[in-house]
N, C-alpha and C positions, 0 to 999 in steps of 0.2 A: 779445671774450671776456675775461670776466675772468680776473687771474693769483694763482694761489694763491701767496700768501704763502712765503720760503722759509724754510725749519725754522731756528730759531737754534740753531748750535753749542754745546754749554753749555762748551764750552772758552774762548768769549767772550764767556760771560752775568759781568755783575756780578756776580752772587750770587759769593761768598766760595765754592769746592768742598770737599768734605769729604772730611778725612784720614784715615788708615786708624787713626793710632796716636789720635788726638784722639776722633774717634766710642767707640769702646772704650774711652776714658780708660786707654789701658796703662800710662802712666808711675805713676796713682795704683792700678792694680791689684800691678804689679810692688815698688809701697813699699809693699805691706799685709803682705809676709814679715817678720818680725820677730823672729827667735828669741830665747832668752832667752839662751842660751849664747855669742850673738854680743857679745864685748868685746873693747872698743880695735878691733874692724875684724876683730879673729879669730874664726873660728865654730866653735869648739871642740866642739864633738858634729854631725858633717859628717850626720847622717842628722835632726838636727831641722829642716834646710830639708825635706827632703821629706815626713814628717809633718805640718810644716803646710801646704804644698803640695795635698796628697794631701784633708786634709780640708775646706781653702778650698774645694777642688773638688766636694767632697761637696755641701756649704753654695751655689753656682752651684746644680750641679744638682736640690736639693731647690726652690730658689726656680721654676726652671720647672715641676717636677712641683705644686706647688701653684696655677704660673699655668694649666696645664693642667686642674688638677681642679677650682680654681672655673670656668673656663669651662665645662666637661660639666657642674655642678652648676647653673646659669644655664639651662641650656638643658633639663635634666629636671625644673626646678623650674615649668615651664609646664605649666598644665593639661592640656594634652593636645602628647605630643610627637608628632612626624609619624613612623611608624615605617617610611614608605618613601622618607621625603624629604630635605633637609640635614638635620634638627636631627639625624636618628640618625646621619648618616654624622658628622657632624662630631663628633660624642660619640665612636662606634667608631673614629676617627681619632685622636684627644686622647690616648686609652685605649689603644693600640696603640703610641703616642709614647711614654707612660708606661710599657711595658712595654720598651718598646728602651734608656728612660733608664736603667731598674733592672738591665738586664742589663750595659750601661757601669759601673755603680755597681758589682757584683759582681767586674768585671774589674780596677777598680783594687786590690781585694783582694788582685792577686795583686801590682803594682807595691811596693806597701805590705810584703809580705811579704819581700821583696829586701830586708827591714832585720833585720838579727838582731839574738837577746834582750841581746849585747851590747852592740851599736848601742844598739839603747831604753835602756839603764841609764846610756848614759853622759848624758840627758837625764831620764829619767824621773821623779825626784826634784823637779824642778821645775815639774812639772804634779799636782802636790799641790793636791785639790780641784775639780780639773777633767778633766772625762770626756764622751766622746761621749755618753753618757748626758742633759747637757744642750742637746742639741740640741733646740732652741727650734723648729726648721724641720720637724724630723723629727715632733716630736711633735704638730705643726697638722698634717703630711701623717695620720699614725695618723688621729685626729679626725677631718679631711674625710674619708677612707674611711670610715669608722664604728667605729674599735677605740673602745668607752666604755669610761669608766678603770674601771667597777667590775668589767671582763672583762677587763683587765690582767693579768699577775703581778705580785705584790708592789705592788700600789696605793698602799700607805704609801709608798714611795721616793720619787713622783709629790708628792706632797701636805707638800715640807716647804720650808724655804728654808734651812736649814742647809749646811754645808758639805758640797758635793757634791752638794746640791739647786738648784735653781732661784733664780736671784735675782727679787725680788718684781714685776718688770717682768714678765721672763718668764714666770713662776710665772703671771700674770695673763692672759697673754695666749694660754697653754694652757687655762686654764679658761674662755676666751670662745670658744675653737674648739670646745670641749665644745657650747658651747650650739646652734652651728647648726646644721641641718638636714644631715647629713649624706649623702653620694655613696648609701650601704646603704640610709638611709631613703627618697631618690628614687628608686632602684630598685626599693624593695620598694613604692611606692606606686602605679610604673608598671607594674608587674607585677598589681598587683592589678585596673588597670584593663583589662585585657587583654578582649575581651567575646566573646570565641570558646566559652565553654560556657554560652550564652544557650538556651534551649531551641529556639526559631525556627531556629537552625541545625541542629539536630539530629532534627526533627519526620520519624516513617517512615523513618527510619535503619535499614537493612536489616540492618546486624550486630547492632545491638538484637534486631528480633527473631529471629535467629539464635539469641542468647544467652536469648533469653526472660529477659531481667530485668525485674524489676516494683519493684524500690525506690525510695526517694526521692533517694536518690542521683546526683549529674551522668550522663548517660547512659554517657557515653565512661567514665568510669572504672569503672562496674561492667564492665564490658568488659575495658577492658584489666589492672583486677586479676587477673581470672583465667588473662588472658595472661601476665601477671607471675606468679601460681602458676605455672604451664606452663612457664615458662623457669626456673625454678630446677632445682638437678642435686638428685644425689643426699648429694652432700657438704655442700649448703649447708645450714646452721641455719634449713630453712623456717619454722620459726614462731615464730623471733626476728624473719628478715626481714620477712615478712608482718606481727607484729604493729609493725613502724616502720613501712611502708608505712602503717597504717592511721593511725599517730598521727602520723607528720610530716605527710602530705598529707591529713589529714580532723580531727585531732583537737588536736593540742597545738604544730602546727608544729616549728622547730627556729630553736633561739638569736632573733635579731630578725623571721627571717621566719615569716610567718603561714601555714596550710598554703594556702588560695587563690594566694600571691605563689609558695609552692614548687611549685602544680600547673602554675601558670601558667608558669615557667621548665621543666618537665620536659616540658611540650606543645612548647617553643619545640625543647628538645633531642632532642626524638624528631620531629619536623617538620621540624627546621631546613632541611630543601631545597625546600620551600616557599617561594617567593619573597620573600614578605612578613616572612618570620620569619631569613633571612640575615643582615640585620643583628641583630635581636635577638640572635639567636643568637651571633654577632660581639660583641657587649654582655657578655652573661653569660661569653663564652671568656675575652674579655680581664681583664673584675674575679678570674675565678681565677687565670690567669695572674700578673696583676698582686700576689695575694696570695703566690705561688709566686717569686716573682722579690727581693718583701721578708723573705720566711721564708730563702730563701738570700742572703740580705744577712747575715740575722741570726747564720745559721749562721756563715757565712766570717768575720763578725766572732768567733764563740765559737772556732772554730780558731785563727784569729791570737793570741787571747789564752791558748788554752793552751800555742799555744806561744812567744807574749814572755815569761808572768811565772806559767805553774801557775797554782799554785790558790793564788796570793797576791792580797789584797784589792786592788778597782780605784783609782784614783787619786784615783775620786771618793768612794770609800768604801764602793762597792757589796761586796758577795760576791762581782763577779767574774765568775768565770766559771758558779757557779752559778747567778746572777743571768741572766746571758745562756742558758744551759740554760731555765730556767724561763722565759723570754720567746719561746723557740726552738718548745716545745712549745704555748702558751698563745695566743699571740699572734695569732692566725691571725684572720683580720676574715670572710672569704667561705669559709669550712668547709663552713660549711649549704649555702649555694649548689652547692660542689662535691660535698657529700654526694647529691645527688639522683640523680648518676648509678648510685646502688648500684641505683636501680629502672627505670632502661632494659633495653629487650628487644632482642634482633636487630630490623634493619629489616625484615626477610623478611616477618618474625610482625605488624608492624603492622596496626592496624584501617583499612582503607581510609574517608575523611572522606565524609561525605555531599558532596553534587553542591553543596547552597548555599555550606557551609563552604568546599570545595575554591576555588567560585569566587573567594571574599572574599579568598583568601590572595595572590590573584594581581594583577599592578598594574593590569593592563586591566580588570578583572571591571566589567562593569554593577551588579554586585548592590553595590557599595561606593560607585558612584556616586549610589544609587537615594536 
């Protein structure tokens, strides 16, 4: 009988083992603090190590949210993503990552905040011209999501290279993030392709004739418009709501999505316990989420600055904190996406799916294999 070989100990393999401080390169992480304050060996403004600290940090963790978002972006930019198989989990995972990064991102907020307006002045003077504003990282994360600069606040700040702006490296290498395909636009393309208001699935659809609709209209939606009249009270503004209803999801869409991309996501969120549609579903929670996690980024930074320095001009020459207000309110990338929930109904009141559709939604269905 032969003898299997016995396992080598890698405590006495040749290979060189690897160090804990050497793999991390600590020693060259640990010399990248530098304050400006620090002379002859003294560091005269004891809170400018921690602001840059604080931000080095920032700048780690934007480089993974971006290693994050071109991988999900890689993977919806395939002609057909598998929506019950790895490519969505690993998306809805990515995207889930990203929302946990930005919630760490928020809470150093408050570490940072431990530095009073006094603390800051005894350094601030000499960060003349320099503001988180140019964050180089930040601004490819915006772009890969989809913020275009001409849906910005104040887009002119974006667009200079003056002091307080961009230097020409950078400046460059925000307007080439501009150019690609962005996280918003693969999503809105996967959405589109969505083929569930095919007519074949809907063919003898028994709430149809229930409702007796005769328009040319997707079947399920003259359907459930009226469901959606039905559900409104008596307080609501019915025929504002009603006439968005007809223009987001039939006529004019909303911001970059078109109204097929928004019917197609308001199907995923009134379905979503539908098998097939969990992850989608999982998809669309986290890009608002995700939006809701950098809107209170942005906030906690307008707090911090009103209360380091008022309503005194930024470092970098911004307005400030009016500047951060206007980014606060504007900036918002997945609004449209989160707007759709104004025309869900109770689950109660749902239109029960025809027999074909129902089967398709499910992982075993024959009719998906057919």
């Amino acid at each position: 009988m032969r003898e299997t070989p016995a396992m080598e100990c890698p405590f006495n393999s040749s290979k060189t083992p690897a160090y804990y401080g050497s793999y991390l390169a600590v020693d060259k992480l640990l010399g990248l603090q530098t304050p400006l304050s620090l002379v002859e060996g003294k560091l005269h403004a004891h809170d400018e190590m921690l602001f840059i600290i604080v931000h080095q940090t920032y700048e780690l963790w934007f480089k993974q949210i971006l290693h994050e978002l071109n991988a999900c972006c890689e993977v919806l930019e395939k002609p057909s993503a598998d929506d019950d198989g790895p490519d969505m989990n690993v998306v809805v995972h990515r995207l889930k990552r990203i929302v946990e990064i930005w919630k760490l991102l928020n809470h150093q907020v408050d570490v940072l905040e431990t530095m009073t307006p006094l603390d800051f002045l005894d350094f601030r003077s000499s960060l003349e011209g320099a503001s988180g504003f140019q964050s180089t990282q930040f601004r490819q994360i915006e772009a890969t999501l989809g913020l275009r600069m001409e849906n910005r606040f104040r887009p002119d700040y974006y667009k200079h290279t003056d002091m307080g702006g961009f230097n020409p490296e950078d400046y460059n290498t925000i307007v080439e993030a501009e150019k690609t395909t962005s996280l918003l636009q693969l999503v809105e393309q996967w959405l589109c392709r969505m083929p569930f208001f095919d007519d074949s699935f809907w063919q003898g659809w028994e709430e149809e004739r229930a409702d007796g609709a005769t328009t040319a209209e997707p079947k399920f939606w003259n359907r459930y418009r009226k469901l959606y009249e039905t559900s409104l009270s008596e307080r609501d503004e019915r025929a504002d709501l009603l006439g968005k209803f007809d223009d987001t999801l039939f006529k004019a869409g909303a911001g970059d999505f078109p109204p097929a991309a928004l019917r197609a996501a308001l199907f995923i969120m009134l379905y979503r316990d539908e098998p097939l549609f969990r992850l989608p579903f999982a998809l669309l929670n986290a890009l608002i989420e995700i939006d809701e996690q950098v809107a209170n980024f942005r906030y906690r930074h307008l707090q911090m600055v009103r209360r380091m320095i008022g309503t005194r001009i930024g470092t970098g020459g911004s307005s400030g904190e009016q500047y951060l207000q206007g980014a606060v309110n504007k900036n918002y990338i997945y609004k449209e996406l989160a707007g759709i929930i104004t025309f869900l109904i109770e689950r109660r009141n749902l239109p029960q799916l025809p027999k074909r559709l129902h089967q398709a939604l499910r992982f075993s269905s024959t009719e998906r294999q057919e």
